[in-house]
N, C-alpha and C positions, 0 to 999 in steps of 0.2 A: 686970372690964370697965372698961375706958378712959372716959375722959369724952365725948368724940366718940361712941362708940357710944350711951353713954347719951342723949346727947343724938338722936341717930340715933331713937334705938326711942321717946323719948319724943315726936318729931315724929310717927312713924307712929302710935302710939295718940292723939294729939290728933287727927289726920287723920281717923282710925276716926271717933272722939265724936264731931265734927263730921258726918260723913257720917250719921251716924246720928242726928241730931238734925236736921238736915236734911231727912231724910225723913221721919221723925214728923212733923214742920211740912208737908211738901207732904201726907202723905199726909189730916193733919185740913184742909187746902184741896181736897181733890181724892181722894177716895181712891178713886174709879170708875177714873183713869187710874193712879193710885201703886198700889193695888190689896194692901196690906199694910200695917203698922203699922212695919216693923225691915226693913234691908238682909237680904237672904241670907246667911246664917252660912254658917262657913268648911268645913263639911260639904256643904252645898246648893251651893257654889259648887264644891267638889272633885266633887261627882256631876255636875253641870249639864257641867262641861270635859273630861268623860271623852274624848269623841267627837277632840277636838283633841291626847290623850296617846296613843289608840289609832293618830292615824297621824304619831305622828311619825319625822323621820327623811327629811323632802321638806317642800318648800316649800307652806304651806296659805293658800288666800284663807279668813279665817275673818269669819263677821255675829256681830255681839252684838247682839241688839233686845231695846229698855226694858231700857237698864244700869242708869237710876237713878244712884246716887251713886256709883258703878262698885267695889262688893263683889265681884261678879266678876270685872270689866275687869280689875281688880290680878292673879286668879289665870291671867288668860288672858293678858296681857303677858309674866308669866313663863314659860308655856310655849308662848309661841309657837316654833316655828322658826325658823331662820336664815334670812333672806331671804325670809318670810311678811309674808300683808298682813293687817290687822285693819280694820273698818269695823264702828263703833259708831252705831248708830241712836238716836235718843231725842227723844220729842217732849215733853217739859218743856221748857222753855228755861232754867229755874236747874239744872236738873241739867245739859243739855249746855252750859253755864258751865264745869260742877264738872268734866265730864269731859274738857274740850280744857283746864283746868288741868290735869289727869291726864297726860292724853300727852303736854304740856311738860315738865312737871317732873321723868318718871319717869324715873330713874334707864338703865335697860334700853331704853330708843328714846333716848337720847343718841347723838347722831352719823348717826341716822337717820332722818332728814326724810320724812315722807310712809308712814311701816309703819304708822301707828297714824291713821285721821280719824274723827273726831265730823261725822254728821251730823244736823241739827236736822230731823226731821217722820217722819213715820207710813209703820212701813214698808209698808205697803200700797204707799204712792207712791215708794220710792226705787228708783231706778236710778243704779247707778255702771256700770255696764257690764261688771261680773263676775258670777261664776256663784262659788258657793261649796265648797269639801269639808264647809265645818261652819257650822252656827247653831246658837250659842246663843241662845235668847227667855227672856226674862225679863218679857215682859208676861202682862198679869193677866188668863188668858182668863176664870177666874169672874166678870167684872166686865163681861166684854162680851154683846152681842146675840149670837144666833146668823149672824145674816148677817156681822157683823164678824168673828167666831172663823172661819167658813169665808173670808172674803177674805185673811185671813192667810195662814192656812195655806195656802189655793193662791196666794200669794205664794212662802211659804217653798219651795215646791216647784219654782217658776217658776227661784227663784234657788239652790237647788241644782244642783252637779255631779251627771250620774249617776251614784249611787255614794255621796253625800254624803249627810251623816248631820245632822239634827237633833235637838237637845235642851230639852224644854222641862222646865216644871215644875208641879205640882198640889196646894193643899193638900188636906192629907187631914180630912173632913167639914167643910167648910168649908161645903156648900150647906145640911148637916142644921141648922149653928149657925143661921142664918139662917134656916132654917124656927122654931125654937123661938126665937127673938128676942122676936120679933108677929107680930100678924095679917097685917101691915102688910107686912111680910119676905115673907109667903109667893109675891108675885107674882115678887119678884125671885129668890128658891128655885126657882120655876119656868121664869126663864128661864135663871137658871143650866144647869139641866136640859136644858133645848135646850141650849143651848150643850155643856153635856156630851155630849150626844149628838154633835151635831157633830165633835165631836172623835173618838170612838168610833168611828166610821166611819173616820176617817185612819188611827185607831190597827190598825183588822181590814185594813185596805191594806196598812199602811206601817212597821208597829211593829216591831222587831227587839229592844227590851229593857225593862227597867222597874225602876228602882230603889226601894225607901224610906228614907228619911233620918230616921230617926228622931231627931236629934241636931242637928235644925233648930227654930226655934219660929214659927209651929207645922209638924206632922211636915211631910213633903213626898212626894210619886211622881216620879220623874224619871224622863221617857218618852225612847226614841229613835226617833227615826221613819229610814227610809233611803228616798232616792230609787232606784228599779232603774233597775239598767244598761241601758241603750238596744241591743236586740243586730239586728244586722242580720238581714235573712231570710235563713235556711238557717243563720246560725251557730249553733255546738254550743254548749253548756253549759261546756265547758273555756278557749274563748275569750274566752265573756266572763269568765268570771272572770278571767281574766288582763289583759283591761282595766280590770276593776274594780281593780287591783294596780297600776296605773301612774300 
């Protein structure tokens, strides 16, 4: 290994450490909105992008919401397609700092201005004026009320393509740790619970698969939800699916 390389891989791991020390810091500031202790490992972040590898091969408007210090971003830059649009959401402000540092400096959007924007605030509220094939979330539904996990998600649905696939993620007992914390915990275990529920409901709609990551800390479920295709009245079963294909 040449010394340029070296130097190469030893930027990207100081990058890593930093991102990850990072969020540890936001996360003991804030960890209702940070919603985790450690970026998504490189396992949760290969399950979370599946949606984005399954269609490629055409051009994908793709959402990242609550990148964080963008442990994913980096896996979804790489497989975006040629001539795709990426739109990162994030309502920290030291993260979407870190992450329009991202999209300057990355290597793979060099020469191309405008594939990759960080937007700063809550995706409930953003409007770019596209409709998506994929979202990835990365926000911390255990963390939120139930009325905020339902505005989401019929957001997320607002801004999918018919046809578009989302991918979120869930740790696994994470409500139960928090039941046996305290006594103190147990209200927040409960709204967890709604909030679970919440979800529940999208997922008997909307679900088409469910992974687990065991090789994440801690484990994770990675849900996919898909939007249906929109079919006109009288059309058959075979049509749509071949719009669903285009």
């Amino acid at each position: 290994m040449d010394d340029s390389t070296t130097t190469s891989h030893d930027r990207v791991l100081a990058q890593s450490a930093a991102g990850g020390w990072m969020f540890f810091l936001e996360a003991a500031r804030d960890i209702r909105t940070t919603g985790a202790l450690a970026p998504s490992g490189r396992a949760l972040a290969h399950a979370l992008t599946e949606p984005v590898r399954s269609q490629a091969g055409r051009r994908l408007n793709v959402l990242e919401a609550g990148a964080g210090t963008g442990s994913v971003t980096r896996s979804l830059i790489h497989q975006l397609p040629a001539g795709s649009r990426l739109d990162i959401v994030e309502a920290n402000s030291r993260f979407t700092d870190r992450l329009r540092h991202l999209v300057r400096t990355h290597p793979s959007l060099a020469g191309q201005p405008g594939q990759a924007r960080v937007h700063h605030a809550y995706v409930e509220e953003l409007d770019t004026g596209h409709r998506y094939d994929a979202i990835i979330s990365g926000l911390p539904f255990a963390n939120f009320a139930p009325h905020q996990v339902e505005a989401i998600m019929g957001r997320y649905l607002e801004l999918l393509r018919p046809g578009g696939v989302l991918a979120y993620f869930a740790y696994r007992g994470s409500r139960q740790a928090r039941t046996l914390l305290s006594l103190a915990s147990r209200a927040q275990a409960r709204r967890q619970q709604a909030a679970e529920e919440v979800l529940a409901d999208y997922q008997r709609h909307y679900a088409t698969g469910r992974s687990t990551v065991w090789a994440n800390l801690p484990p994770a479920d990675v849900w996919q939800l898909q939007r249906p295709v929109e079919r006109a009245p009288g059309a058959s079963r075979e049509s749509a699916a071949a719009a669903a294909d285009r």
